[in-house]
TIRO-2110 file (N, C-alpha, C; in Angstrom, 1 decimal):
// TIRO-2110
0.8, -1.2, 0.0, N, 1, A
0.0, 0.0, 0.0, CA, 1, A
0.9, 1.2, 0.0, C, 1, A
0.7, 2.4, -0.8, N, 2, A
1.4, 3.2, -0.9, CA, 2, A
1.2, 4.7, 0.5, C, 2, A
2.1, 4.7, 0.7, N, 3, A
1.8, 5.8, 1.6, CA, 3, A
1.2, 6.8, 1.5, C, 3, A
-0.1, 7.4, 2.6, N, 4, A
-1.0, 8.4, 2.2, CA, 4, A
-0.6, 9.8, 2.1, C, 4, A
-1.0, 10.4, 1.4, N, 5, A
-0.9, 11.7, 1.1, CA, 5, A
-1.9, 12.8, 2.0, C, 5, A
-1.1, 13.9, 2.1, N, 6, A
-1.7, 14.9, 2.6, CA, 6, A
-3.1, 14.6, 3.1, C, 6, A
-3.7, 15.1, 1.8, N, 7, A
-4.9, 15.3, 2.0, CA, 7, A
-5.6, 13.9, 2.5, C, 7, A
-4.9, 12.5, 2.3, N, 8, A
-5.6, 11.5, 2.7, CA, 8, A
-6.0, 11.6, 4.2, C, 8, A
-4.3, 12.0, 4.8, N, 9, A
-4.7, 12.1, 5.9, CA, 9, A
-5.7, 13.0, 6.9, C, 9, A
-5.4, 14.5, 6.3, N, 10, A
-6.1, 15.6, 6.5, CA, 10, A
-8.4, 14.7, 6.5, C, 10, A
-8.2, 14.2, 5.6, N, 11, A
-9.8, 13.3, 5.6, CA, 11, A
-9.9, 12.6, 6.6, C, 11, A
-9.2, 12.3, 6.7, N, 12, A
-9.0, 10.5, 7.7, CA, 12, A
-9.4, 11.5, 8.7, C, 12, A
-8.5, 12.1, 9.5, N, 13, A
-8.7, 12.9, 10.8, CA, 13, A
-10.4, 13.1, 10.9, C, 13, A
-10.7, 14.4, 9.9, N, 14, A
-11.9, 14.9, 9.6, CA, 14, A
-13.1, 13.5, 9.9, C, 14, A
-13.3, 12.6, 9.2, N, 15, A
-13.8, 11.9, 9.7, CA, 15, A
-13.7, 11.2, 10.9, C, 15, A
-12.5, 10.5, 11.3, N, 16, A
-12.6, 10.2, 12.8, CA, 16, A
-13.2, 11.5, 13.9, C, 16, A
-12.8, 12.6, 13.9, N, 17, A
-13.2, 13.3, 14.6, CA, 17, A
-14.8, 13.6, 14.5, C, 17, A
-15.1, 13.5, 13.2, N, 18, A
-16.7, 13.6, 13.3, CA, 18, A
-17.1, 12.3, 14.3, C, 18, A
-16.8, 11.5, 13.8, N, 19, A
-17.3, 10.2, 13.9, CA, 19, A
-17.2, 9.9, 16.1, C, 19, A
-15.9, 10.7, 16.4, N, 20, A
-16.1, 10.7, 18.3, CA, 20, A
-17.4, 11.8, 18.0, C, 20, A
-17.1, 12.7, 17.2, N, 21, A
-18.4, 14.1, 18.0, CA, 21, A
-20.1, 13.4, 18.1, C, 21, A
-20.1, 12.7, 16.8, N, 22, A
-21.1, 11.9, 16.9, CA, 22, A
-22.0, 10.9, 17.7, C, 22, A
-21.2, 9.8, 17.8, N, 23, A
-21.0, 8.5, 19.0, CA, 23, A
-20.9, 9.6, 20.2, C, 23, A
-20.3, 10.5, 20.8, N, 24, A
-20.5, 11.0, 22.0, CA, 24, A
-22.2, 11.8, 22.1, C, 24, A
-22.5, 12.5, 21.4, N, 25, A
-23.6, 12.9, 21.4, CA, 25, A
-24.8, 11.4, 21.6, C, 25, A
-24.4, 10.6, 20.9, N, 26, A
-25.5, 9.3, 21.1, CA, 26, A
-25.2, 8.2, 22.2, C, 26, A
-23.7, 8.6, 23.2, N, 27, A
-23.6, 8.2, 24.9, CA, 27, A
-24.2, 9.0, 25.4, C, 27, A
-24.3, 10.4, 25.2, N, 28, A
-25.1, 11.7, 26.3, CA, 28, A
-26.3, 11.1, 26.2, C, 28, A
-27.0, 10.7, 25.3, N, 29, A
-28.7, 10.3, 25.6, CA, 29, A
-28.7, 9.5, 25.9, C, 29, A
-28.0, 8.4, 26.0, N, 30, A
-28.2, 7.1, 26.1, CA, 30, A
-27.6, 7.1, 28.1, C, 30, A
-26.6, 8.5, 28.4, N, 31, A
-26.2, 8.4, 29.9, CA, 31, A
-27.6, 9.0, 30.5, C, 31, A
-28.2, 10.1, 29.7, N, 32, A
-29.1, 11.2, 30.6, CA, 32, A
-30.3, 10.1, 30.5, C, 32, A
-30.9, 9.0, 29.5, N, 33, A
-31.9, 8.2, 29.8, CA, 33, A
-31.8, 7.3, 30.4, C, 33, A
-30.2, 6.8, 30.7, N, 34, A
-30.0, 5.9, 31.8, CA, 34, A
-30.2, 6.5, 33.3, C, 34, A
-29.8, 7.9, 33.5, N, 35, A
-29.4, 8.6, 35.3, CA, 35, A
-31.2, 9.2, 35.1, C, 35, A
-32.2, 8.9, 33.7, N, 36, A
-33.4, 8.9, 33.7, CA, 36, A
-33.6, 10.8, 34.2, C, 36, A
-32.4, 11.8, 33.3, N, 37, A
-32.5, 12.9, 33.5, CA, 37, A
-33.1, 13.6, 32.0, C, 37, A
-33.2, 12.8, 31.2, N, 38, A
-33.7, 12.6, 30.0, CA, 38, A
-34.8, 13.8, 29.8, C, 38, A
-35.9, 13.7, 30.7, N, 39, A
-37.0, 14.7, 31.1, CA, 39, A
-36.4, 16.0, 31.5, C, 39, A
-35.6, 16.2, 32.1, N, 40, A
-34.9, 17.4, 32.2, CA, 40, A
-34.8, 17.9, 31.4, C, 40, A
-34.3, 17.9, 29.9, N, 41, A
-33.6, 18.1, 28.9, CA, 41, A
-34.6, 18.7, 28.4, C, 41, A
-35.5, 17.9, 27.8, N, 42, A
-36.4, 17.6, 26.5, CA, 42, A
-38.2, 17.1, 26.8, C, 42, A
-38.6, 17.4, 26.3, N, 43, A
-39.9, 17.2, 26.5, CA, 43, A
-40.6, 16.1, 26.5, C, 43, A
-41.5, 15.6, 27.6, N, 44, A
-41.5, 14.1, 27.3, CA, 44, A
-42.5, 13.5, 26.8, C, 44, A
-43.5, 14.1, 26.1, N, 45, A
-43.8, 13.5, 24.6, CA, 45, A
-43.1, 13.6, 23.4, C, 45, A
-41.7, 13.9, 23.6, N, 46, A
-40.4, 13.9, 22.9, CA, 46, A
-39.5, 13.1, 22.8, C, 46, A
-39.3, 12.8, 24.1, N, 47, A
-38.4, 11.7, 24.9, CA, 47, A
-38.4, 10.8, 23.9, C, 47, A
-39.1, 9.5, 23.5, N, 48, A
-39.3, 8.4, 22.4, CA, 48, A
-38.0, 8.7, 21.4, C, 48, A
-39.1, 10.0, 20.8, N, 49, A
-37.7, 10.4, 19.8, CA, 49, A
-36.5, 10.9, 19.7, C, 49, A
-35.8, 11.5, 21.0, N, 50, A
-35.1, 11.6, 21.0, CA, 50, A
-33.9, 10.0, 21.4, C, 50, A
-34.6, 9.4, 21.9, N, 51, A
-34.4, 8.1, 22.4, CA, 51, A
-33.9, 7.3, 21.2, C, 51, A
-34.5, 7.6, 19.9, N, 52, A
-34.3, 6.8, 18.7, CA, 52, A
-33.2, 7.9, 17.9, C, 52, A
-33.1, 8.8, 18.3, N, 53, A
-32.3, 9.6, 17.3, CA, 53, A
-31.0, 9.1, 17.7, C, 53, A
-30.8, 8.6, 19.0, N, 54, A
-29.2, 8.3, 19.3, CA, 54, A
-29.1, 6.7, 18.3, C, 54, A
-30.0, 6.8, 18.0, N, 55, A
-29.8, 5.0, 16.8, CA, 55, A
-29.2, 5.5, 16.1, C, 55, A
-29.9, 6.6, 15.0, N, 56, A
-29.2, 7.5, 13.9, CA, 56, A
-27.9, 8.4, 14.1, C, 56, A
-27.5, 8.4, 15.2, N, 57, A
-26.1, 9.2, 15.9, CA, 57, A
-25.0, 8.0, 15.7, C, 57, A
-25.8, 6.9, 16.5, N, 58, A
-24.7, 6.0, 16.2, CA, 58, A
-24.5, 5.6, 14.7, C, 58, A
-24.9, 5.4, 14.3, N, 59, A
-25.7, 4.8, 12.4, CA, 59, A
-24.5, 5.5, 11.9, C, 59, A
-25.0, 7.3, 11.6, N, 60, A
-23.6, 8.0, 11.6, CA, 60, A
-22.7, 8.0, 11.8, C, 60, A
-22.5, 7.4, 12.9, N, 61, A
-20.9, 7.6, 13.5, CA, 61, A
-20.5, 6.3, 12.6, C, 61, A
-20.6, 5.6, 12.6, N, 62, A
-20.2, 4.0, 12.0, CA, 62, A
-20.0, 4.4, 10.7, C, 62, A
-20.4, 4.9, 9.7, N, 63, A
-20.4, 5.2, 8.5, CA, 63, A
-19.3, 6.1, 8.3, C, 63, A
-18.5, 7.1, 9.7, N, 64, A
-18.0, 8.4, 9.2, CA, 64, A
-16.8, 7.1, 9.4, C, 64, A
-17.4, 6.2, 10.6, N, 65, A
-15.7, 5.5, 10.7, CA, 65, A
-15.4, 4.6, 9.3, C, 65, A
-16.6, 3.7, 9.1, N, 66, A
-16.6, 3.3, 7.5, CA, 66, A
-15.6, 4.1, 6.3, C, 66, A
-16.0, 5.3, 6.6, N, 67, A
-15.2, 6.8, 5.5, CA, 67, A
-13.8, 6.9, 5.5, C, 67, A
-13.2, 6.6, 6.8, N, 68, A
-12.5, 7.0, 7.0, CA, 68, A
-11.3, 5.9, 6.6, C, 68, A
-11.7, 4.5, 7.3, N, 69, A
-11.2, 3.1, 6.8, CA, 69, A
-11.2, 3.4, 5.1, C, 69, A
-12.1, 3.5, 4.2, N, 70, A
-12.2, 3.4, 3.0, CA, 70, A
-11.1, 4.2, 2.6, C, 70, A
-11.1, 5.5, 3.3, N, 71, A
-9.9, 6.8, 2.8, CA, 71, A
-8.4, 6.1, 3.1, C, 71, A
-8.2, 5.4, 4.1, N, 72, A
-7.4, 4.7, 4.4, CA, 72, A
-6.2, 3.2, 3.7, C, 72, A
-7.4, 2.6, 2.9, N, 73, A
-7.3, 2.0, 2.2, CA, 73, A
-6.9, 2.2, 0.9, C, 73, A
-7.7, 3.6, 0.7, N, 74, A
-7.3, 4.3, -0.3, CA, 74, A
-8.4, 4.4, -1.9, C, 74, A
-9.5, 3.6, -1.7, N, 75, A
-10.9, 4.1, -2.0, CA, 75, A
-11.6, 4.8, -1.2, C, 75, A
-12.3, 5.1, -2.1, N, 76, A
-13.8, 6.8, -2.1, CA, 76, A
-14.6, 5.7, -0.9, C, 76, A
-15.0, 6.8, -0.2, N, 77, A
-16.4, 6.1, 0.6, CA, 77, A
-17.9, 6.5, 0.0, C, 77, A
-17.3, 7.6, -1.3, N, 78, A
-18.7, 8.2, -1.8, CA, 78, A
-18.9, 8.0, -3.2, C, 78, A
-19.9, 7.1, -3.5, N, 79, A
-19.7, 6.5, -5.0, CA, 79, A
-20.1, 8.3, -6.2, C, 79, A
-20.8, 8.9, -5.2, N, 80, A
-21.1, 10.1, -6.6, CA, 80, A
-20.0, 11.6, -6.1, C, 80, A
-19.0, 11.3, -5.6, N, 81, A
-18.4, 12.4, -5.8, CA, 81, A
-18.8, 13.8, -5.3, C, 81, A
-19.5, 13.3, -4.2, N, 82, A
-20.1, 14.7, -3.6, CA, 82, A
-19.5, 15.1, -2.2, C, 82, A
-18.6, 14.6, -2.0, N, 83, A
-18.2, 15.2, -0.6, CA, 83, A
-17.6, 16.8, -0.2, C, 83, A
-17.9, 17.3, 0.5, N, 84, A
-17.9, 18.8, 1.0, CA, 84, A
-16.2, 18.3, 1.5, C, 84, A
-15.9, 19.1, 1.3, N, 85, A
-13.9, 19.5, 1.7, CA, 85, A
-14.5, 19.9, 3.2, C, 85, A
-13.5, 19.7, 4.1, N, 86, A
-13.9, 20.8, 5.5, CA, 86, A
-12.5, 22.2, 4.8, C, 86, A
-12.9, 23.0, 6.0, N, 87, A
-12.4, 24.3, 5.5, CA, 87, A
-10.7, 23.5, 5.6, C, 87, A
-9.7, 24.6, 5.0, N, 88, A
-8.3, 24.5, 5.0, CA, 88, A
-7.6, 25.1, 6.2, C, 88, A
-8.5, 26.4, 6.8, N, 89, A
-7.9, 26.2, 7.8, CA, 89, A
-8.0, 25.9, 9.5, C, 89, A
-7.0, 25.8, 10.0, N, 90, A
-6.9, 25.4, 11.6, CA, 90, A
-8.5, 26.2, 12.3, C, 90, A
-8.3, 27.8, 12.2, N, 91, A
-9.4, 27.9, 13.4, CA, 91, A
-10.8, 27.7, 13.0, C, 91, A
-11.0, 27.7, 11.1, N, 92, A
-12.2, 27.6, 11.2, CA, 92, A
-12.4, 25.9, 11.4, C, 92, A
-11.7, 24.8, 11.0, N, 93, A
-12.1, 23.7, 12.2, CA, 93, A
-11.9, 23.8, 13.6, C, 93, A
-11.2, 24.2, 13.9, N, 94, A
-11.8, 24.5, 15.6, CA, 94, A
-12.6, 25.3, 16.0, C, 94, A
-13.1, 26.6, 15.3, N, 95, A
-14.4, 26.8, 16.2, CA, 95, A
-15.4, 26.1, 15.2, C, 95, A
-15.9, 25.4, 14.0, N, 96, A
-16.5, 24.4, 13.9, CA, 96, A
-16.7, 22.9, 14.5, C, 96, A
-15.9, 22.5, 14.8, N, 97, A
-16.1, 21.3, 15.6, CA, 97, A
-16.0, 21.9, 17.2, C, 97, A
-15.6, 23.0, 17.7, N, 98, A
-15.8, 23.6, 19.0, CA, 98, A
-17.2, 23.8, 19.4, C, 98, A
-18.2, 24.3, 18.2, N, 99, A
-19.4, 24.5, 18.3, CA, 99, A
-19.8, 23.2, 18.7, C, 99, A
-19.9, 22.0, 18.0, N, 100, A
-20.2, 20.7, 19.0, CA, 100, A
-19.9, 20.0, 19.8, C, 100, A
-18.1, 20.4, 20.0, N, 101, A
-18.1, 20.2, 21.5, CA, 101, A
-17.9, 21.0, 22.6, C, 101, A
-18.4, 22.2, 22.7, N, 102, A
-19.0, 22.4, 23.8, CA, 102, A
-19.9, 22.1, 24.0, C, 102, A
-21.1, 22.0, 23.6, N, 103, A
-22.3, 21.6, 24.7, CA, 103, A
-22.4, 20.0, 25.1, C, 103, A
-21.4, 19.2, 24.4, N, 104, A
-21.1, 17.8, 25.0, CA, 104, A
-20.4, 18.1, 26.3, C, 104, A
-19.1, 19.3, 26.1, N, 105, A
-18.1, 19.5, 27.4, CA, 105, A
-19.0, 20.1, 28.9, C, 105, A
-20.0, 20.5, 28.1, N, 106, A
-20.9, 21.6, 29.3, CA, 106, A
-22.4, 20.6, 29.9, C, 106, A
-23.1, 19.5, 29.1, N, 107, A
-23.3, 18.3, 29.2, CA, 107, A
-22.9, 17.0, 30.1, C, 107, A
-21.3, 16.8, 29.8, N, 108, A
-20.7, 16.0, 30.7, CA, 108, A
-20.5, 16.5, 32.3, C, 108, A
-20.2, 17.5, 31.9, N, 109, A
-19.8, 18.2, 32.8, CA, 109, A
-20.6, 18.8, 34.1, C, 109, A
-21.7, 18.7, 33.6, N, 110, A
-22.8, 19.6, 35.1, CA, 110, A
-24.0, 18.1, 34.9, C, 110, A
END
């Protein structure tokens, strides 16, 4: 296998990191409906759904890790060629991926 390039890697990251921001958003509901703080949050002719969205959190997360193994390997994970670039630089991924983790950091946290 030939050794990855730049930008392979620069992807690879981008998805793994999506892929924790994800999976952690779908432990938070899965801890707050376990400590049954769930109602706190969210409304509880809500609750149900929010309860199934952590399926679709996880779902995603597995697919971004799927993306990233594929990038790894060194095939596309996207048969039509449509994937968004993340920006090039440093702080606009960190206050983009900052925006979703803070309210996990502020979440875990209190």
């Amino acid at each position: 296998m030939p050794p990855l390039s730049t930008r392979q890697r620069r992807t690879i990251a981008h998805h793994l990191i999506r892929c924790c921001i994800l999976a952690a958003f779908g432990f938070y509901i899965v801890f707050l409906t376990r400590a049954g703080a769930l109602v706190r949050y969210v409304e509880p002719n809500l609750a149900t759904a929010v309860k199934l969205s952590a399926i679709g959190l996880f779902a995603t997360a597995i697919y971004q890790l799927h993306a990233a193994l594929q990038e790894w390997q060194g095939t596309s994970a996207a048969a039509c060629d449509c994937n968004h670039e993340p920006p090039a630089s440093l702080a606009a991924n960190l206050l983009v991926y900052g925006l979703f983790l803070l309210p996990l950091a502020l979440g875990f946290a209190f």
